[in-house]
Phi, psi and omega in degrees: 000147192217113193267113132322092178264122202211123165246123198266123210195036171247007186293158168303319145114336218342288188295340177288336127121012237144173204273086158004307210260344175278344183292121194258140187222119209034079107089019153221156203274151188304317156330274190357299182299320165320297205305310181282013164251009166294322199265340126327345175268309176306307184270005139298315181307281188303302186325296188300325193274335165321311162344331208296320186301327195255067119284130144194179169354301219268003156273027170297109140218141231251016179241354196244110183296335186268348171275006194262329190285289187251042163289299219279359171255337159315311202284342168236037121102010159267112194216036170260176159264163202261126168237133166243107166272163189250136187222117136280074197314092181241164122298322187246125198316299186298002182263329209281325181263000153320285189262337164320111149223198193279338204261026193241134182241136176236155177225167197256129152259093179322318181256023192325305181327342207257335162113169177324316159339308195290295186312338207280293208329286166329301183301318179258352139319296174304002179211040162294349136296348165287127159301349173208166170231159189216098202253147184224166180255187174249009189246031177247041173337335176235037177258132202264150172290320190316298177311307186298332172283345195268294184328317163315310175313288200306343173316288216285317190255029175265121154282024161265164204271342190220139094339102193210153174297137178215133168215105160090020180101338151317077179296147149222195148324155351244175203250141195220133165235160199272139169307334180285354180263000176336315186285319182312318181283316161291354179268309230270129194229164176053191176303031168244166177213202202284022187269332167304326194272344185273279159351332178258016185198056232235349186265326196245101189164094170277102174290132166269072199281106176254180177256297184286100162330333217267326191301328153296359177237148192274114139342053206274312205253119147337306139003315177258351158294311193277030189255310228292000000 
């Protein structure tokens, strides 16, 4: 099985009054904190579903999670291994030449003015093989690899087609859909993004609840870094 983890990192910064994601907090920019609990979750994420051939039923134990885990993906009938790619949706030269390596795909977004669309579009035209995609923003500087492998779990361990973060009833990022919603994601136009597509679909859209709120927020004002 194969995840598309795709960070969306071509925005404007307008309210912010500078280029936000280049804004360094305890001495790294902020993209940066996205990205490297991105690239921690892929190697939890691989690590643990490698695991799969000597899992099954009759390895049960209710104190070990991950083995709690990949029971409950024995009994539904997922039993590859899991790859996670990391794809970065930018504008800007300096995050591109930051993060290209081999195990990072960064791609250009040409159009930012066109709004969030263009990038998720761009991210995900590059992962139509991927069976699920997973989009995060860059401006959540305290969203944790934790939160993101367990929203992978609860995806995973669901028959719904989309998966999403919530605190206190509040969805935000970030968020994972099943390839069938692929087309549905490729229709999305101007400054909207996969929250439309959850929204038209709230019956197959497995909530993910967490308690630290603070992991959900997003960056708009400077103002709210420097209160801190």
């Amino acid at each position: 099985m194969k995840i598309a983890m795709i960070m969306l990192a071509a925005g404007n910064s307008r309210r912010f009054g500078a280029n936000k994601l280049l804004y360094e907090i305890d001495g790294i920019p902020m993209y940066r904190h996205v990205l490297e609990q991105l690239d921690d979750t892929k190697k939890k994420i691989e690590n643990i579903y490698s695991e799969y051939s000597d899992i099954t039923e009759d390895n049960n134990n209710d104190n070990n999670s991950d083995i709690v885990q990949l029971n409950n993906l024995y009994r539904n009938n997922i039993t590859a291994k899991i790859i996670c790619n990391i794809i970065v949706i930018t504008q800007y030269d300096a995050i591109a030449e930051a993060v290209k390596t081999k195990e990072i795909q960064v791609l250009y977004n040409p159009h930012p003015e066109d709004g969030i669309s263009s990038s998720v579009k761009i991210g995900l035209n590059a992962s139509l093989d991927a069976d699920a995609v997973l989009f995060t923003v860059s401006d959540q500087p305290w969203l944790t690899s934790e939160t993101i492998c367990e929203l992978i779990h609860v995806f995973l361990n669901t028959s719904k087609g989309i998966a999403c973060v919530s605190c206190q009833g509040k969805m935000g990022n970030p968020c994972i859909f099943d390839r069938k919603y692929y087309n549905e994601l490729l229709s999305l136009e101007g400054d909207k993004g996969g929250k439309k597509v959850i929204m038209k679909h709230l019956d197959d859209t497995q909530i993910y609840e967490i308690e630290a709120g603070r992991e959900l927020e997003d960056i708009d004002y400077y103002e709210s870094i420097a209160v801190r």
